[in-house]
C-alpha positions as CSV (number, residue, x, y, z in Angstrom):
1,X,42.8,-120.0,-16.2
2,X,40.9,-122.7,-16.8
3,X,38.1,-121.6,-14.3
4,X,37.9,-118.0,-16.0
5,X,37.8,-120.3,-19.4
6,X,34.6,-121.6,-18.1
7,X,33.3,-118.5,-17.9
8,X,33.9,-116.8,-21.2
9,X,31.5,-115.2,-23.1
10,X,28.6,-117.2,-24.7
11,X,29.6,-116.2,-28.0
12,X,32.9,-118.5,-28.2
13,X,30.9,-121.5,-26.6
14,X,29.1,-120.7,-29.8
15,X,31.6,-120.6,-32.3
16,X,33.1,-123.6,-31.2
17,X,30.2,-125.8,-31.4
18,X,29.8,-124.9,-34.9
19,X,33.0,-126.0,-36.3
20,X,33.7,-129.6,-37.6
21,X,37.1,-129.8,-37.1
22,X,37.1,-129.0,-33.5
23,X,34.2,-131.9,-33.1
24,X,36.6,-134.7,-34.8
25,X,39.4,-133.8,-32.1
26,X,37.3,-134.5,-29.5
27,X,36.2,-137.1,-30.5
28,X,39.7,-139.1,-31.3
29,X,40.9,-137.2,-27.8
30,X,38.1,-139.5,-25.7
31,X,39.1,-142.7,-28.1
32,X,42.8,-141.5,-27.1
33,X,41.9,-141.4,-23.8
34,X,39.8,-144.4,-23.7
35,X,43.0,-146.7,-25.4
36,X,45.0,-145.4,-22.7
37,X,42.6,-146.4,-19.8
38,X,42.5,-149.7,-21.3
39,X,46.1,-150.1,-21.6
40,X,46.8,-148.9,-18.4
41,X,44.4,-151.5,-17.3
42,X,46.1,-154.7,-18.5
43,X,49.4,-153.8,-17.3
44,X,48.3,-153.7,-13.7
45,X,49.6,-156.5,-11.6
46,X,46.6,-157.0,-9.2
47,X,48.9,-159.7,-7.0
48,X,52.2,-157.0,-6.8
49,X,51.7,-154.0,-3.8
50,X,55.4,-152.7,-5.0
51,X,56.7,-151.0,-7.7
52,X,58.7,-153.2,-9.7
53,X,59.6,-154.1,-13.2
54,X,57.3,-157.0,-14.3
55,X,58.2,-158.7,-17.6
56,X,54.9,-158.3,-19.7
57,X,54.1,-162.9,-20.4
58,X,51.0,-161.6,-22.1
59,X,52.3,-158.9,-24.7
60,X,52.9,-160.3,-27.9
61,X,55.9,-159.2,-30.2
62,X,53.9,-157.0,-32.3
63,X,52.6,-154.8,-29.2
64,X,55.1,-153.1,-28.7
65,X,56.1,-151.7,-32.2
66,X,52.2,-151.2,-32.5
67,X,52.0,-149.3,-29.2
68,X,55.4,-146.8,-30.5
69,X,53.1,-146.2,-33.8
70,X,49.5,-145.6,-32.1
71,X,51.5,-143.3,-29.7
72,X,53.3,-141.6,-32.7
73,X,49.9,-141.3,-34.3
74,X,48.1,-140.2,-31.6
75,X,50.9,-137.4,-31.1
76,X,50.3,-136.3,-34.6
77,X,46.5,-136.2,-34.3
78,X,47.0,-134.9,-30.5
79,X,49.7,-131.8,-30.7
80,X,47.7,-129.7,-33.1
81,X,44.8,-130.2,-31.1
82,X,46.6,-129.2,-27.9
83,X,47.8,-126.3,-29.2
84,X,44.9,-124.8,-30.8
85,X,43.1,-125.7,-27.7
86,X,45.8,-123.9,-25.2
87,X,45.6,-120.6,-28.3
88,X,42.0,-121.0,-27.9
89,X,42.0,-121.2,-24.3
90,X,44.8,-118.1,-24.2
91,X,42.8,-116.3,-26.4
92,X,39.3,-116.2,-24.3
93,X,41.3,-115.8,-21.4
94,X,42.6,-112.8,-23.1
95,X,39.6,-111.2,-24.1
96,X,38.1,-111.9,-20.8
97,X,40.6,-110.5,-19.1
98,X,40.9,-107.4,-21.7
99,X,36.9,-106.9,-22.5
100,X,35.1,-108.8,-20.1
101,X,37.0,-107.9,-16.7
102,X,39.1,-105.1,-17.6
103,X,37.0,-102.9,-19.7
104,X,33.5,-104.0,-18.4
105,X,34.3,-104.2,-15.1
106,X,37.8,-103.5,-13.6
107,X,37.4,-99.6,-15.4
108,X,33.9,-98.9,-14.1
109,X,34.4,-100.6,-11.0
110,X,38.2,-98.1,-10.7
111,X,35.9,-95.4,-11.9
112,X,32.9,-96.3,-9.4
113,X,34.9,-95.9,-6.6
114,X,37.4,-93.2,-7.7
115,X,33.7,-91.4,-7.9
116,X,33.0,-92.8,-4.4
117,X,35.9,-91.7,-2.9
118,X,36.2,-88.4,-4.4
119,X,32.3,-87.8,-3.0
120,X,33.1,-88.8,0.2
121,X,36.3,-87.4,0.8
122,X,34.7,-84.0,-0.7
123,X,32.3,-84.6,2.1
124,X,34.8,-84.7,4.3
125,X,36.4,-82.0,3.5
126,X,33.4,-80.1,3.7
127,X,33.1,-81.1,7.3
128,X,36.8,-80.4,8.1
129,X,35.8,-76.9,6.4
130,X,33.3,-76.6,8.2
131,X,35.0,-76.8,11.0
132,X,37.8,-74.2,10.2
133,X,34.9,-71.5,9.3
134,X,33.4,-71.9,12.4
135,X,36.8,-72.0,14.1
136,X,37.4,-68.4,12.4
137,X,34.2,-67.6,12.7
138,X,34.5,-68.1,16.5
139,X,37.8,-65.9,16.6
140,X,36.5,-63.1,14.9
141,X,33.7,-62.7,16.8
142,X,35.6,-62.8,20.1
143,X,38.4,-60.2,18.1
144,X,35.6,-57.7,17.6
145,X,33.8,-58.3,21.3
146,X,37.6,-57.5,22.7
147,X,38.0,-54.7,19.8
148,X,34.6,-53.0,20.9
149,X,35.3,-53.7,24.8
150,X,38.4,-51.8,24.8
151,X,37.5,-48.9,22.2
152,X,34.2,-48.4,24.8
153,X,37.3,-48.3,27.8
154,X,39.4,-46.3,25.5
155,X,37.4,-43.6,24.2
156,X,35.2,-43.0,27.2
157,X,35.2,-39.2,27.6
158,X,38.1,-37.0,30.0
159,X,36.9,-34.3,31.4
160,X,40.4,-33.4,32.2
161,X,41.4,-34.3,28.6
162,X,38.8,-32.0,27.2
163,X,40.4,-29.2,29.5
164,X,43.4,-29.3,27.8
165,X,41.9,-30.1,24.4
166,X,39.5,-26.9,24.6
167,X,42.2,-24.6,26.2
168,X,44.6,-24.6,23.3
169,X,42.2,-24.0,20.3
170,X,43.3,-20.4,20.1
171,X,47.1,-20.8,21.6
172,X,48.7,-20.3,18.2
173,X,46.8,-17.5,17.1
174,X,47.6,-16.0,20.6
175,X,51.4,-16.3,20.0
176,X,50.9,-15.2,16.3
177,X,49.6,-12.1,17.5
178,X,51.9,-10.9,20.7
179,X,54.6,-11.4,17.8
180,X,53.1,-9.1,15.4
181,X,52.9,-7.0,18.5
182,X,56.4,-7.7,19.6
183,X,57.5,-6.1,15.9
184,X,54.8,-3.2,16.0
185,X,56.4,-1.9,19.2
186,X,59.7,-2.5,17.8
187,X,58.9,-0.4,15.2
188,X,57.2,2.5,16.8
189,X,60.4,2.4,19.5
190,X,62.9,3.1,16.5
191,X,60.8,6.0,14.6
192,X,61.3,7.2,18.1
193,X,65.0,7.3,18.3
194,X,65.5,7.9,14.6
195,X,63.1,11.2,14.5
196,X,60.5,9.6,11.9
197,X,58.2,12.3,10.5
198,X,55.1,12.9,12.5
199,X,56.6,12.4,15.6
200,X,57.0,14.6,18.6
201,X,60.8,13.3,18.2
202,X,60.9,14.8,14.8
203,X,62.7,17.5,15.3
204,X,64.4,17.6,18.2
205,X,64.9,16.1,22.1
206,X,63.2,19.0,23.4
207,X,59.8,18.1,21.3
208,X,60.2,14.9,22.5
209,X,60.4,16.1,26.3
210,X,57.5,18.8,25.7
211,X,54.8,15.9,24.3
212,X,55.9,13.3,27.1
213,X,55.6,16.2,29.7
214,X,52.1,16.7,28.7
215,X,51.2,13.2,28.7
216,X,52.4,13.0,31.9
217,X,50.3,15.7,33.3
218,X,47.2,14.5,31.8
219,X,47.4,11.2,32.6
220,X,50.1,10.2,35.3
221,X,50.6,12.3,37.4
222,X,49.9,12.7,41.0
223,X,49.9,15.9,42.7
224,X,50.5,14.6,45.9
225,X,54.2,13.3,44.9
226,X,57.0,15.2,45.9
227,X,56.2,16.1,49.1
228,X,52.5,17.0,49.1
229,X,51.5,18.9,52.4
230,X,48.3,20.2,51.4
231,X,47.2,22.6,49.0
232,X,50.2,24.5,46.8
233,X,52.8,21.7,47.5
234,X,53.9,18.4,46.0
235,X,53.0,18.6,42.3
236,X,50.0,20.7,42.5
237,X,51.4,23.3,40.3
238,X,53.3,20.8,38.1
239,X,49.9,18.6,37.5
240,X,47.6,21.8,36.6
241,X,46.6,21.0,33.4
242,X,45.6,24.9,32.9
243,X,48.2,26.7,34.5
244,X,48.4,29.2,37.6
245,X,45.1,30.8,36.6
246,X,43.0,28.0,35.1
247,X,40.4,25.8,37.0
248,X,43.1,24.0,38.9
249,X,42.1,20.5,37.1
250,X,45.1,18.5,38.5
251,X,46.7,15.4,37.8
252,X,45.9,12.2,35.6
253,X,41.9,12.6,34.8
254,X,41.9,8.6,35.6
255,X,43.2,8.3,38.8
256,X,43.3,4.1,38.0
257,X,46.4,5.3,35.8
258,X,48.5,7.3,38.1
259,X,51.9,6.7,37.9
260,X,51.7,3.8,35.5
261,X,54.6,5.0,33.3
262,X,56.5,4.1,35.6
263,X,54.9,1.0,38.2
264,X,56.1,-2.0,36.1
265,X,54.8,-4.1,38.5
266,X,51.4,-2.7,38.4
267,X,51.2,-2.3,35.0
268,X,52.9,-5.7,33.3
269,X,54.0,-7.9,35.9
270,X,50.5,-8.7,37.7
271,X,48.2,-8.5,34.5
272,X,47.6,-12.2,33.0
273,X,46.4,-10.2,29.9
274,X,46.9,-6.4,28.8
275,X,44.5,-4.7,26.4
276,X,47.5,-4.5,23.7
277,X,46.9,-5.0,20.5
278,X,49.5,-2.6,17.8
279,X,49.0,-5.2,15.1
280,X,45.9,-3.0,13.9
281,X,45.2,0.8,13.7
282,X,44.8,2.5,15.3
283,X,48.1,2.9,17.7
284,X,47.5,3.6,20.9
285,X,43.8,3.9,21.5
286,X,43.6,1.9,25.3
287,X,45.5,3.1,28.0
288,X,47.5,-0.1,28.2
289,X,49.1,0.8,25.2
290,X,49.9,4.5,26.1
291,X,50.9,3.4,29.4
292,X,53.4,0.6,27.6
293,X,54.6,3.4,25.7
294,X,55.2,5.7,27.8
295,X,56.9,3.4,30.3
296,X,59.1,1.9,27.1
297,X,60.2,6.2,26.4
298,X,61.0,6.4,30.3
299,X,63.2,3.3,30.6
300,X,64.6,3.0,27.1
301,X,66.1,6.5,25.5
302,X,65.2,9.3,28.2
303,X,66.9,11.3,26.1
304,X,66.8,10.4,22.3
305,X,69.8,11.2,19.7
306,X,70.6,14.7,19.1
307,X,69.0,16.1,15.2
308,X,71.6,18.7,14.9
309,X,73.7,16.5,12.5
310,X,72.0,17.2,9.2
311,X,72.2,15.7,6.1
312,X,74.4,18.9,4.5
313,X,76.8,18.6,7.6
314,X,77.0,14.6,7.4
315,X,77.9,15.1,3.1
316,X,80.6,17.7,4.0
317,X,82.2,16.6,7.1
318,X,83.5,13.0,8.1
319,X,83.4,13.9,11.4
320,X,79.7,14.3,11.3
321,X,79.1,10.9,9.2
322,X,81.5,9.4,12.1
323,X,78.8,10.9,14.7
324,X,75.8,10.1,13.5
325,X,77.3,5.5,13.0
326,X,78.0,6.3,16.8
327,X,73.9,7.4,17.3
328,X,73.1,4.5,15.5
329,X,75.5,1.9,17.8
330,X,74.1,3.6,21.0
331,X,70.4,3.1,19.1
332,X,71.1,-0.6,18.5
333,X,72.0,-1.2,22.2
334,X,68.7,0.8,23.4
335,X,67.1,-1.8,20.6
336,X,68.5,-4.7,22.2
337,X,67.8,-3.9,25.9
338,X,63.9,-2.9,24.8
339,X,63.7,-6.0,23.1
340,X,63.0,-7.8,26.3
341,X,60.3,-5.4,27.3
342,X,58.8,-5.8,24.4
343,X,59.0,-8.9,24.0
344,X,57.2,-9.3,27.8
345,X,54.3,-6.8,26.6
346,X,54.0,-8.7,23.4
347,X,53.0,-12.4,25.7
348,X,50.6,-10.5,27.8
349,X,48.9,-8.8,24.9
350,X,45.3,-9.6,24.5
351,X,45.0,-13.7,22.6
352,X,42.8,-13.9,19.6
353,X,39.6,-14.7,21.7
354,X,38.9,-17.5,19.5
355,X,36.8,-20.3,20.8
356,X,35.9,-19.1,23.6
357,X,38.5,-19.8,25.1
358,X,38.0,-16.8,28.0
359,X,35.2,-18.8,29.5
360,X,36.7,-21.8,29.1
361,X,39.5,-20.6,31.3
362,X,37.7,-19.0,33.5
363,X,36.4,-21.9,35.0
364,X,39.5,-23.8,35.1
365,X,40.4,-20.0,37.5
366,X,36.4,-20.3,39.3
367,X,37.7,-23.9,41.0
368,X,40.6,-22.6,42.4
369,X,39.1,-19.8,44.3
370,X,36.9,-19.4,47.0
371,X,33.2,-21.0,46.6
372,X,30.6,-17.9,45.4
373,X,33.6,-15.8,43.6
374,X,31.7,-13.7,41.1
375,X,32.6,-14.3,37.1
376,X,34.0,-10.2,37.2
377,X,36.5,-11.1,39.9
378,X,38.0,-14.3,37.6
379,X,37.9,-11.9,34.6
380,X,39.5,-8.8,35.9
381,X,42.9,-11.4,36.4
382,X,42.8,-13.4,33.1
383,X,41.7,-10.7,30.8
384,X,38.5,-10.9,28.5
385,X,41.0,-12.2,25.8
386,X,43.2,-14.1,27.4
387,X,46.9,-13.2,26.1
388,X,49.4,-16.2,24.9
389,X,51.1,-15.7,28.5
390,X,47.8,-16.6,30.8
391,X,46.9,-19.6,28.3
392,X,50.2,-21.1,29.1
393,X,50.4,-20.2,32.8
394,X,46.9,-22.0,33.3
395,X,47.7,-24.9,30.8
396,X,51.1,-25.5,32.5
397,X,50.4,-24.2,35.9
398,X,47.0,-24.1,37.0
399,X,45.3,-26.8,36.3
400,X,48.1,-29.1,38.0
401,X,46.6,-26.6,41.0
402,X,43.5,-28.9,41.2
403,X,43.5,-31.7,43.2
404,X,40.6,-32.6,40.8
405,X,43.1,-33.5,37.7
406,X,45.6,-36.0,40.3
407,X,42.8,-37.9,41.1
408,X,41.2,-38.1,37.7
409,X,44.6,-39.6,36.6
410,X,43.0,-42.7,38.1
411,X,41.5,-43.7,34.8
412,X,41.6,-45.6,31.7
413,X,45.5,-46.2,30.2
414,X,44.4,-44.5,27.0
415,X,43.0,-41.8,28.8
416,X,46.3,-41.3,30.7
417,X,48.3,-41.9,28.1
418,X,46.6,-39.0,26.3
419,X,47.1,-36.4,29.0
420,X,50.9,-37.4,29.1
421,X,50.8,-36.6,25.6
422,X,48.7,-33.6,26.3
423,X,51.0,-32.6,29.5
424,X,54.2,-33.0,27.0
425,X,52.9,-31.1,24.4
426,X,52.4,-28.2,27.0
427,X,56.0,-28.4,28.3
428,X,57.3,-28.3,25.0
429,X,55.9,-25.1,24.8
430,X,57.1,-23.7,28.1
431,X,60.5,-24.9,27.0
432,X,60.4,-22.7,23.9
433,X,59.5,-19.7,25.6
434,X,62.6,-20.2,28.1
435,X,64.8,-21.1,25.3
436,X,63.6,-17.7,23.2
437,X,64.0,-15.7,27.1
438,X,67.5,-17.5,27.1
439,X,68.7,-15.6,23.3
440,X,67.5,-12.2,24.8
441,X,69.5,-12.8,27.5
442,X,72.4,-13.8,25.9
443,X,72.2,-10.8,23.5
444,X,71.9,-8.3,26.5
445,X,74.8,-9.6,27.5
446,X,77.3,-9.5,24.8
447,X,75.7,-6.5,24.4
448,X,76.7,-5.1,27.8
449,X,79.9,-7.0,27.2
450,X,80.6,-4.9,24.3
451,X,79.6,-1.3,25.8
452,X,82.1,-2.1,28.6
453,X,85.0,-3.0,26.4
454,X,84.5,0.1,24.3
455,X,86.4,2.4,26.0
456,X,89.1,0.1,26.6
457,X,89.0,-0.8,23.0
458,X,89.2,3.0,22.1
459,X,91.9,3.4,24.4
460,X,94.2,0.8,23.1
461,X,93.3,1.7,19.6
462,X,94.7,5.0,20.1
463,X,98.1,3.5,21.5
464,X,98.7,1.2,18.5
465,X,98.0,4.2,16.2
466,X,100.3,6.6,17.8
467,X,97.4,8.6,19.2
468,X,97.4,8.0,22.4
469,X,99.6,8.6,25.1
């Protein structure tokens, strides 16, 4: 304390010079001190080297009490002194400690280095920063490297993928149309059976009979059926479209036609494609669909429903209105069973065309076939519009045909993951049209179920009404 004393401010050294009082204390504290030397002086026993009690020979009587006063005075005079001194002392040590050190230095020098270390540790930071974008940096640059190596593996072209991708741009459209042809020939087979107005079945079976037997010679027949042995014989006679004296034109005037009403193999089961189309008018303008037609009348109502009930007969009699709900059972079987024929015509119908899909297809067919096969040849077996049955066959037949696509499967994952896709897709398909073949089938046979059970039905009937025998 007394060090820091020494180096208070110049401004106390000041003030203290200038006051008296503080000058006559120092000087009766040196004449104190002084006295006290002396003293000490004249009690020393040069002779003794041990501390003992020596009985003072020289003091006189009056020493003593005069010693006990001039300490008693010097007491006085010295505890004030003292004590301003140590407040004096206490005091610039204060305000050195409080102004001097703390305020002038101890506070800038905190704040000096708080600024310090807040600079360089910002500094550091920046460098640990630093380090982290570049870090991130680093990683997002190798991210996108990877990203754009595997999109260039992944989306690298598939010929085989495209093949499927092409194929089935005009699929739906396909099946939209073979079922609005599925309906039309559902509808034109029950005007048929019900008589509808306009109809050679109008009236009655034997209209029906005369306008099929003149289809027939016009354009199915063959003269040299039953039996031909040369001129006169067979169907000569029967396929003379102008009778016994006309010019002997005979049989169907394309002979491509020739017993097509009836040669369901020729005329549905080879054909990818059949030029059907009854969703538009008018009905029945290519020889497909006469030859449909005409092979529907021959194996599906022969012989239609009798028009001899009529509508005064079926208001007067029971009997009659009982009839005529029997017809219309017997016309709802026929419906049923034609239902799968029609349904068969309405797949190989002619597609939509759309996309191009015929060319397409075509040359999925060309690879299969012998080298140099002209385009004709591939056409003539999928059909210029290609129906909703040859897209599927080649989609879910063909092209698994080619060598070509097993060995392509050696490619990217991507891309093989996409055919499987693809390849799914397509069975899904194939699964819906054997599900929808699987309902016909049922219904043709609870249908036959039922027209077997019907007389037996009838029969007991009868017994629990007291009818029978």
């Amino acid at each position: 304390m007394f060090i820091w004393g020494r180096h208070s401010n110049k401004k106390d050294k000041q003030a203290d010079s200038h006051r008296p009082c503080c000058k006559f204390k120092r000087g009766v504290s040196a004449l104190v001190v002084v006295a006290l030397l002396f003293g000490s002086v004249l009690t020393i026993n040069p002779k003794s080297v041990y501390a003992k009690c020596v009985p003072c020979t020289m003091c006189k009587p009056g020493d003593i009490a005069a010693t006990i006063l001039l300490l008693k005075v010097l007491n006085f005079l010295w505890e004030p002194v003292l004590k301003d001194d140590i407040t004096h002392i206490i005091n610039n040590e204060y305000k050195f400690l409080n102004e001097d050190f703390f305020e002038d230095f101890y506070i800038k020098a905190v704040a000096e280095l708080t600024e310090y270390l807040s600079a360089y540790g910002l500094y550091q930071v920046e460098m640990v920063g630093s380090f982290f974008d570049a870090r991130s940096q680093i990683e997002t640059t190798r991210l996108i490297f990877r990203l754009q190596a595997e999109a260039h593996k992944d989306y690298q072209v598939s010929d085989d993928f495209c093949w499927i991708g092409t194929n089935v741009r005009s699929l739906a459209a396909s099946e939209s149309r073979a079922r609005a042809n599925l309906l039309a020939m559902s509808k034109i087979a029950m005007d048929r059976q019900l008589g509808k107005q306009s109809l050679s079945s109008a009236h009655d079976d034997v209209g029906d009979k005369t306008g099929r037997w003149h289809q027939f010679v016009d354009t199915f027949c063959d003269q040299k059926d039953n039996g031909w042995d040369g001129s006169g014989t067979g169907l000569d006679r029967a396929c003379d479209h102008d009778g016994n004296a006309g010019a002997m034109i005979l049989g169907a005037n394309d002979r491509s036609r020739v017993n097509s009403d009836i040669d369901y193999t020729r005329l549905i089961e080879i054909p990818r494609t059949l030029d059907v189309n009854f969703s538009s008018a008018p009905a029945l303008s290519t020889s497909d669909e006469e030859s449909v037609m005409a092979m529907s009348s021959n194996l599906y109502g022969n012989m239609i429903p009798s028009r001899i009930i009529k509508h005064d007969r079926m208001k007067a009699y029971p009997a009659a209105r009982s009839l005529y709900l029997n017809q219309r059972t017997v016309i709802a079987r026929r419906g049923v069973a034609q239902n799968s024929f029609n349904a068969i015509v309405a797949m190989k119908s002619a597609g939509s065309g759309g996309g191009n899909t015929a060319a397409y297809m075509a040359a999925i067919l060309k690879e299969l076939m012998p080298g140099g096969t002209p385009d004709n040849e591939v056409f003539e077996i999928l059909g210029d519009n290609p129906s909703y049955y040859a897209q599927l066959e080649v989609l879910s037949k063909k092209i698994y045909e080619n060598p070509k696509f097993f060995a392509k499967l050696y490619d990217t994952p991507a891309n093989v993951a996409r055919k499987s896709v693809a390849m799914k897709a397509i069975e899904l398909m194939v699964d819906r049209a054997l599900f929808e073949s699987e309902l016909r089938q049922e219904m043709l046979l609870s249908v036959m179920l039922s027209t077997d059970l019907d007389q037996n039905f009838r029969r007991v009937n009868k017994s629990m009404s007291g009818k029978g025998e």
